[in-house]
C-alpha positions in Angstrom: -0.7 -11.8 10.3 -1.9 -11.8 13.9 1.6 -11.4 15.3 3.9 -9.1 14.0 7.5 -10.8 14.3 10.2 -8.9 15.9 13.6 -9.6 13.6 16.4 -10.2 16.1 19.8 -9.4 15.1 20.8 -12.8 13.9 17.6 -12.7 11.4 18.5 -9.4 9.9 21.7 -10.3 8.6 19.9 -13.5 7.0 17.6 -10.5 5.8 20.5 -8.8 4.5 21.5 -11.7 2.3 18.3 -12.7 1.1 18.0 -8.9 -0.2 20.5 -9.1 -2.5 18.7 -11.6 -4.2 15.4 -9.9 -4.7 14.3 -7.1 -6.7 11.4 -5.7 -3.9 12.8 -3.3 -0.8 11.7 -4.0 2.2 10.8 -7.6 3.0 11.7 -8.7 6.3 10.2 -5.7 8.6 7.3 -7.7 10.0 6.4 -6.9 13.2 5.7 -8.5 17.0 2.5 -7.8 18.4 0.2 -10.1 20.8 -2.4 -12.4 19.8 -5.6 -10.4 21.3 -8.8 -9.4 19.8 -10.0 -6.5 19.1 -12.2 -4.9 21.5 -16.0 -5.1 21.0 -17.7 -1.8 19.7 -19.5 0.4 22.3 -23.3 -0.3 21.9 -24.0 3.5 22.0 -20.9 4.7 21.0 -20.3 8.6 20.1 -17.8 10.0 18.2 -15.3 11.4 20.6 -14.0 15.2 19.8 -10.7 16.4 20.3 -9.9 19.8 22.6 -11.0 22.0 19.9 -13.7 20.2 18.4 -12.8 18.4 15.6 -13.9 14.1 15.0 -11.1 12.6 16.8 -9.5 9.6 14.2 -6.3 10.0 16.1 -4.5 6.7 16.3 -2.2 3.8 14.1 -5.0 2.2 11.8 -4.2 -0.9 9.0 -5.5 -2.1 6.1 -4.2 -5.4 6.9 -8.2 -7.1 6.7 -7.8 -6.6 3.2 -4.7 -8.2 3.0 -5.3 -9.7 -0.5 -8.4 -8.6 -1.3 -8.2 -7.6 -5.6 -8.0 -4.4 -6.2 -10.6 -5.5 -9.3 -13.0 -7.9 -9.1 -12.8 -11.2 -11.1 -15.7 -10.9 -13.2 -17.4 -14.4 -12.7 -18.6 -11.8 -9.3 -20.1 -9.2 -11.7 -21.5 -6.9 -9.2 -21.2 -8.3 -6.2 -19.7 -6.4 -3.8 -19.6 -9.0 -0.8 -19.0 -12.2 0.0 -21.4 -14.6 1.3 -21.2 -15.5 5.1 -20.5 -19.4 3.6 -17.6 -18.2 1.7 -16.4 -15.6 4.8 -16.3 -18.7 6.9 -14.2 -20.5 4.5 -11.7 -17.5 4.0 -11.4 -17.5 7.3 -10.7 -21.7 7.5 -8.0 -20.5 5.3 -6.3 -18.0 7.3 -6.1 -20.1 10.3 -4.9 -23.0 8.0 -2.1 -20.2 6.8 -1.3 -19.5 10.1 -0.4 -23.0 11.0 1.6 -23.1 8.7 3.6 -19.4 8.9 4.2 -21.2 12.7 5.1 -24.2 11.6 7.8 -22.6 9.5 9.0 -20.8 12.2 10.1 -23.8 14.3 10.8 -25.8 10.7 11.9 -23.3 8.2 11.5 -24.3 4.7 14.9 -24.8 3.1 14.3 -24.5 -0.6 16.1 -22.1 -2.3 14.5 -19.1 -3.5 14.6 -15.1 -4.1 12.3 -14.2 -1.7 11.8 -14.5 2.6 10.1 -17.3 3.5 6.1 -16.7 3.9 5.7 -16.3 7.3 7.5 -12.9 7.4 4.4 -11.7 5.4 1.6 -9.6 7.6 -2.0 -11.7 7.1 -5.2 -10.5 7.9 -6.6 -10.9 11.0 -10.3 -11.9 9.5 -11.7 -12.0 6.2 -12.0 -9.5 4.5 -16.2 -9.1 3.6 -15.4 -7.4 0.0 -14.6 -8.8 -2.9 -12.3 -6.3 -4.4 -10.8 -3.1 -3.2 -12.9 -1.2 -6.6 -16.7 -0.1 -5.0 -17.7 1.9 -7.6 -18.0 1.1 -11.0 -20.5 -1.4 -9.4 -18.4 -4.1 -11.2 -15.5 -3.5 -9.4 -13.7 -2.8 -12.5 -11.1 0.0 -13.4 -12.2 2.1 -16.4 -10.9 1.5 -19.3 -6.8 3.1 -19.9 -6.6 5.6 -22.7 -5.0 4.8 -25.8 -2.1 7.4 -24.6 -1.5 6.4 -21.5 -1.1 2.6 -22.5 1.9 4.2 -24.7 3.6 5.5 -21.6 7.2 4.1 -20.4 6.2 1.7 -17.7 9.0 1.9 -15.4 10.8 -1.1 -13.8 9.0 -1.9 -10.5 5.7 -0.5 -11.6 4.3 -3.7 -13.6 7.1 -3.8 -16.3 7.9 -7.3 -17.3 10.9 -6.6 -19.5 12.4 -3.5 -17.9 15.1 -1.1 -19.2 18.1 -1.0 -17.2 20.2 2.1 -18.2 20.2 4.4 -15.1 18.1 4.9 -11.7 15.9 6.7 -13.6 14.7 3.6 -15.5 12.9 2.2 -12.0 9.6 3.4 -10.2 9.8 5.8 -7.0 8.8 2.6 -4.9 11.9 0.9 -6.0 14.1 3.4 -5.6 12.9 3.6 -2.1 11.2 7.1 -2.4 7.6 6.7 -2.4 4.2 4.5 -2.5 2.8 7.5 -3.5 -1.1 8.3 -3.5 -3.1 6.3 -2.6 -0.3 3.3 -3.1 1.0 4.0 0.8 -2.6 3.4 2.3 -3.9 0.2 -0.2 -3.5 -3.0 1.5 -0.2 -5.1 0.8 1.9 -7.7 1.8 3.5 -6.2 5.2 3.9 -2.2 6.1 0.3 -1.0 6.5 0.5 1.1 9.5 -1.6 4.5 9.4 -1.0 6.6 12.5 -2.8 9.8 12.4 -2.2 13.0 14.8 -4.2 15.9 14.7 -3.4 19.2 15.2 -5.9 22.4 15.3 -6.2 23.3 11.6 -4.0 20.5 10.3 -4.1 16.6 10.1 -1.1 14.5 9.4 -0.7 10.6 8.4 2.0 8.9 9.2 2.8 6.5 6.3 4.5 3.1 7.6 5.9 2.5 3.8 7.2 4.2 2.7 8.1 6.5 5.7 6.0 9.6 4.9 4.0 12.3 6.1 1.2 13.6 5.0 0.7 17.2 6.9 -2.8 18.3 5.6 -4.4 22.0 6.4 -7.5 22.3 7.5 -7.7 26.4 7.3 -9.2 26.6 4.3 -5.8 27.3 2.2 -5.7 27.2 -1.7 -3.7 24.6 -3.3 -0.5 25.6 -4.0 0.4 26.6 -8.2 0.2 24.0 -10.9 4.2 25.0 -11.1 4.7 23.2 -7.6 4.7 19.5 -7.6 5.6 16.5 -5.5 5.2 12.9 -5.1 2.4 12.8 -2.8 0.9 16.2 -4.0 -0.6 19.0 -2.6 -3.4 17.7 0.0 -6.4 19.8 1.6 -8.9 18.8 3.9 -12.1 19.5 5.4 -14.7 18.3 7.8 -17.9 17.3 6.2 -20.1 16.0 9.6 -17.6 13.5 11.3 -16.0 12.8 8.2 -12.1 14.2 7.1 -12.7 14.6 3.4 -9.0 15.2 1.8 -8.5 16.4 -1.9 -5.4 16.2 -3.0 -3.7 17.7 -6.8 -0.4 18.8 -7.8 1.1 15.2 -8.8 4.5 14.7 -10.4 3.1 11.6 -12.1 4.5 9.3 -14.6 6.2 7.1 -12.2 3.6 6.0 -9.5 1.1 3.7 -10.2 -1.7 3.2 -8.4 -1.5 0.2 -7.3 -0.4 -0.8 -3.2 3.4 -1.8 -4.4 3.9 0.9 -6.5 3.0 -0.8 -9.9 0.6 -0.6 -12.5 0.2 2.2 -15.5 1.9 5.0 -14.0 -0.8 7.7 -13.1 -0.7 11.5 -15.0 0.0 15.2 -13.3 -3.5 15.6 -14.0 -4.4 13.2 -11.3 -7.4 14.7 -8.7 -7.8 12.5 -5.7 -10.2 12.7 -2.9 -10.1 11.1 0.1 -12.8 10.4 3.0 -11.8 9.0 6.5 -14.7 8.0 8.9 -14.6 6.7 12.0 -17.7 4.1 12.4 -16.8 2.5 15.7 -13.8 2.8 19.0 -11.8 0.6 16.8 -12.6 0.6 13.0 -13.1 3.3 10.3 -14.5 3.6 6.6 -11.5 4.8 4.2 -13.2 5.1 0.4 -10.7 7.2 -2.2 -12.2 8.7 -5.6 -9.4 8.3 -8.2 -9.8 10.9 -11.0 -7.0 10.5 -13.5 -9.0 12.2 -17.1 -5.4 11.7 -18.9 -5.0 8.1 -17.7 -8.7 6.6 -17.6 -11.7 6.9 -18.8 -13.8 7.6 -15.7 -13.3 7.9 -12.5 -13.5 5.5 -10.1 -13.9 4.8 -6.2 -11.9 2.3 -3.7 -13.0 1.9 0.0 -12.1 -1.0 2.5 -12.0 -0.5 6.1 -8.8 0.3 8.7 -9.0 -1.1 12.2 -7.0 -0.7 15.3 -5.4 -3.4 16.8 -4.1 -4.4 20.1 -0.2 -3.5 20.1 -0.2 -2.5 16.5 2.3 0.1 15.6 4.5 1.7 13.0 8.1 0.3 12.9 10.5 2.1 10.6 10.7 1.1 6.9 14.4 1.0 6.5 14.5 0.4 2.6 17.5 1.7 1.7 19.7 0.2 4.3 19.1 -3.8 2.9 17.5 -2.1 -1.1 20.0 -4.5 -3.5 17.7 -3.9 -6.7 18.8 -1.2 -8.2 22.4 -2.4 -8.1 22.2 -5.8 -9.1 19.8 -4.9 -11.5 22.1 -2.4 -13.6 25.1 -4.4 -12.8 23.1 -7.6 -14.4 22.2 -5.6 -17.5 25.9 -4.4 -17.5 27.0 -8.0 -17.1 24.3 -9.0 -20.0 25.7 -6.3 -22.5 29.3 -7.3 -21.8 28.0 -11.1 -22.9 26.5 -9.9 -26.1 29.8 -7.7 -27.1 31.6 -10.7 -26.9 29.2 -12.8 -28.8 29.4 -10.0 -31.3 33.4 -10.0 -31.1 33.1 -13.8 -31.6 31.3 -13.6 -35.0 
């Protein structure tokens, strides 16, 4: 959105209320910042260096341009990758239209009754995004095909699972159990949360994660990955500088339970997951992020994402406070407890 609301106290407890209704953590955080554009790129601009030498991407970037952008193309596009300046100036018609409107609700809230927050605490783009899907390569814009054993996997609740099991925690994704995005889930484009702030360090690089809440500390020295044996949620990431470009490969996945998609969902990925990451700086205020996803026991190919991340006047990361206001696990298992309870007594009846 081009302002990023600050919740006042009175709001969050209407947040707090509106959470128990809806299964997705996190609504509600969107953030205040002022209406300004973005600076114009320097003519001759020059990558700047840091102290010790290193490309200097230090600063809080979003993917919030791409706010909505498919992460496959429809295929009526087939390979087209961009949009036409005709259709970019309608998309943008439509974002101011959407604007109105998220400010017009402010003064006038809307007072049907729903699960969710009302639209304007959403972020929005700031301008169209020029791509037509968040998939560059296949030149389609299509994800390879899923292989025949990873459509068999579990699909857990919160990770595109339309009739979930409800048994334990352990039946719901990381994302809804307010642990994780995961790779490369915390840096895709979403609804609200897209906040990037990178520090650098000599030998080391680490992104700062809005949703949810990580850190990504990556070396630089050269360092092995750590043994298969070792896993974690977000992996085992190394970098290195390739020209002005941080090139980050990352293994050592947990898998099964993080999809690839922004929100967590879609088929959950594999252990044998290889991802490799490129972060370019192309101007004072934007940079190229692209991501190879290599997945050999989930896909049939790899496959390449890239959008752009921009800076933006007063743009920053505000804590992601999931748990605090995170209702879904519990009315979910007490709902299925509630169901099963119905369907004894049904049972008892007969």
């Amino acid at each position: 959105m081009r302002y990023r609301f600050l919740v006042s106290g009175a709001t969050l407890t209407v947040v707090a209320a509106i959470f128990a209704l809806t299964p997705e953590p996190g609504l509600g955080q969107t953030k205040a910042a002022p209406a300004a554009k973005r600076a114009p790129a320097a003519t001759n601009w020059t990558q700047s260096k840091t102290p010790w030498g290193d490309p200097d991407l230090q600063g809080t970037w979003t993917s919030d341009d791409c706010i909505g952008t498919p992460l496959q193309r429809p295929t009526n596009l087939g390979d087209r990758l961009y949009y036409t300046e005709q259709e970019l100036a309608q998309r943008q018609a439509n974002l101011e239209r959407q604007l109105q409107n998220d400010l017009a609700e402010t003064v006038a809230p809307d007072q049907r009754v729903g699960t969710g927050p009302p639209s304007h605490w959403g972020e929005r783009a700031r301008r169209p995004c020029k791509q037509t899907s968040l998939v560059i390569d296949p030149p389609n814009g299509r994800v390879p095909d899923m292989l025949p054993e990873a459509k068999a996997r579990p699909v857990p609740e919160g990770a595109g699972n339309n009739n979930p099991k409800a048994d334990s925690w352990e039946d719901f994704s990381y994302y809804i159990r307010c642990i994780t995005r995961g790779v490369p889930g915390s840096i895709f484009p979403v609804i609200y949360g897209n906040g990037q702030q990178i520090v650098q360090g000599k030998g080391v690089v680490t992104i700062l994660q809005e949703m949810v809440h990580e850190a990504r500390v990556i070396p630089l020295d050269g360092r092995p990955h750590a043994s298969p044996n070792i896993r974690s949620y977000m992996g085992d990431p190394r970098g290195h500088w390739e020209g002005n470009t941080l090139v980050v490969e990352t293994t050592n996945f947990l898998g099964s339970r993080t999809g690839i998609v922004g929100n967590g969902g879609g088929t959950p990925t594999s252990d044998a997951m290889r991802l490799t990451e490129r972060f370019m700086r192309t101007s004072p205020n934007e940079m190229r992020y692209e991501i190879t996803i290599d997945d050999p026991k989930t896909y049939t190919g790899p496959f390449k994402v890239g959008f752009p991340l921009t800076q933006e006047p007063g743009y920053q990361n505000f804590e992601y406070a999931c748990h605090e206001s995170n209702y879904a696990m519990f009315n979910s298992l007490s709902g299925a407890r509630a169901q099963e309870k119905k369907a004894a007594a049904k049972a008892v009846e007969k």
